[in-house]
C-alpha positions, 0 to 999 in steps of 0.5 A: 623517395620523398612521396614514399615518405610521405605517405609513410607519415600519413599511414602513420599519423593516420594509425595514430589519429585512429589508436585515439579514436579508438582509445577514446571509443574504448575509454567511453564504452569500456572503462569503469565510470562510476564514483561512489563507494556503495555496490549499487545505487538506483536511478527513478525516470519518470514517465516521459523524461527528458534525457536531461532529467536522466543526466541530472540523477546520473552525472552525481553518480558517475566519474565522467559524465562527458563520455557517457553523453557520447556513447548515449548520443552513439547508442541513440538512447537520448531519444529513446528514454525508458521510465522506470527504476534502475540499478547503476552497479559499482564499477560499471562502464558506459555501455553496462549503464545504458544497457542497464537504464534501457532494458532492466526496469526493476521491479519493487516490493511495496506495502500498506496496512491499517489504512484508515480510508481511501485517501490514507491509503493513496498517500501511503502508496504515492510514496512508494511508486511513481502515481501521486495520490490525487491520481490513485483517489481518481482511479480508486472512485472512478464511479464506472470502476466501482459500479461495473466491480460491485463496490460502492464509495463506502466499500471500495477500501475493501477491494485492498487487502494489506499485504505486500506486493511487486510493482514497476515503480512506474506504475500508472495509478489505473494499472495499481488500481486494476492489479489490486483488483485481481490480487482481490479476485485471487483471494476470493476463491471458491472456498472463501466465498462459500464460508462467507455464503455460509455465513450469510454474508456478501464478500464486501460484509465479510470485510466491512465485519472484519474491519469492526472485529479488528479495530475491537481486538489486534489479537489473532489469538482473540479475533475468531472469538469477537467475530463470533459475538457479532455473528450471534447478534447478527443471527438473532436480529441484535444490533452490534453496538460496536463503539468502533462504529461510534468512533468512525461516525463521530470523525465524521464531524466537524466537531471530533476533527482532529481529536482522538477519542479514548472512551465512548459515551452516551453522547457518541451514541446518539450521532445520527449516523449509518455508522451508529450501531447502536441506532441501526441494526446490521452492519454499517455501509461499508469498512470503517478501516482496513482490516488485517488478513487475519481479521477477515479469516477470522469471519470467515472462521469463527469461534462458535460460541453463545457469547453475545457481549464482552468487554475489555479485561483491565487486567489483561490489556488488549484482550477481552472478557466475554459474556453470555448474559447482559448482567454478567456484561454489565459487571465486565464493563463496569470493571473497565470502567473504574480502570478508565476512570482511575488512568484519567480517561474521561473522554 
């Protein structure tokens, strides 16, 4: 009788040792462990993290960070870390979180446009994904890269089209470079390609003109008409004369670092340089800025007219006044000068 109660009390400290055990189970694989207020908050793993790094940007965001390093040990995701960005929902468990943090990488959405040079565009993207931009310039100038794709150092910001694309947040700086590339390649189809050999034109002069004709006019409206003006000069043998062209060239130099240049004279048109189209006929090396979409369709579209000159319209900022004979230019300009002149714009 005394060892059947004895065993009676061992069944049952047992059962209750393990309703614990299980209670504990439960509580750590089951219960809600979240503590903020929002619906959803993300978490960034770097490339080859500790689980310690993990643990850092979720126990800010979780009500007990103990259970979830048992059920993370238990579930052997402290060796088995993946980078990349992750949703935690408000209300999840333990199991919801490491489901999620092992398997979910999110993908997101990233942007850029108006990037004035390579190195702009690298430190507009290294905020956005995991690469920092001393990486993405390394992988954007990779001499073998351009050489084996047709770019050159003056061209390869044209292999960018602005626009919006979906990444992994840990994307290395190579793959950004190689899916840009192939976001390039599918913008170039057949037909584009044959508007630009109409034109006479190369892909990358397609885009090296775009980049001119968008820095001249921001209007979508008015694009077409100024790409038809250079086209004509180019047609003819004339040289583009482009002050955006100056612009670039003198930014080039110690001596326009760091200023803005608001009016071009004749000094800037004398800087030696194959920027200068006043100096050089044809197109310069390369893009002197990243060109909107609508630019290069503006190219490859163009409004066929027998403008060869314009000027800005002072009384219509932003847009421009066309003309067919250098008198007639000559007075357009001389216009937007006098406006120049009385905003206090000398330079």
């Amino acid at each position: 009788m005394y060892i059947k109660k004895i065993l009676w009390a061992i069944a049952l400290i047992g059962l209750v040792i393990f309703a614990v055990i299980a209670y504990y189970i439960y509580g750590a694989m089951f219960q809600p462990n979240t503590t903020f207020n929002s619906e959803t908050k993300y978490i960034y793993v770097p490339t080859n993290a500790t689980y310690p790094q993990v643990r850092a940007q979720l126990e800010p965001l979780l009500d007990d960070i103990e259970t979830f390093d048992a059920l993370a040990r238990q579930k052997k995701y402290t060796s088995n870390i993946k980078a990349g960005r992750f949703a935690i929902e408000k209300g999840m468990n333990n199991n919801e979180i490491i489901n999620s943090i092992r398997s979910k990488n999110l993908p997101l959405k990233i942007a850029f446009n108006n990037q004035n040079s390579l190195e702009d565009l690298a430190g507009r993207i290294s905020t956005q994904i995991e690469a920092d931009s001393l990486s993405l310039i390394n992988a954007m100038t990779d001499e073998d890269f351009l050489s084996e794709n047709g770019f050159t150092r003056a061209t390869a910001l044209g292999m960018y089209l602005p626009n919006s694309y979906e990444f992994f947040w840990n994307t290395s700086a190579k793959n950004f470079r190689d899916k840009m590339l192939k976001e390039y390649k599918r913008f170039w189809n057949d037909n584009r390609k044959a508007k630009a050999e109409e034109l006479n034109l190369t892909p990358n002069e397609v885009i090296t003109l775009a980049s001119i004709v968008h820095e001249e006019s921001k209007q979508a409206d008015e694009q077409p008409r100024v790409a038809g003006v250079y086209l004509n000069r180019l047609r003819i043998g004339m040289a583009l004369q482009a002050d955006p062209t100056l612009k670039f060239a003198a930014y080039q130099l110690p001596k326009y670092k760091n200023t803005v240049i608001r009016r071009v004279l004749n000094v800037h048109k004398e800087i030696d340089s194959p920027y200068n189209t006043y100096k050089n006929k044809g197109l310069p090396p390369g893009p002197i800025a990243m060109p909107d979409l609508s630019a290069i369709k503006a190219v490859l579209n163009p409004e066929k007219h027998s403008y060869l000159y314009f000027a800005a319209d002072a009384k219509r900022i932003g847009y421009h006044k066309f003309a067919k004979t250098l008198a007639q230019h000559n007075n357009n300009a001389r216009e937007y000068q006098r406006y120049l002149s009385s905003q206090g714009i000398n330079r």
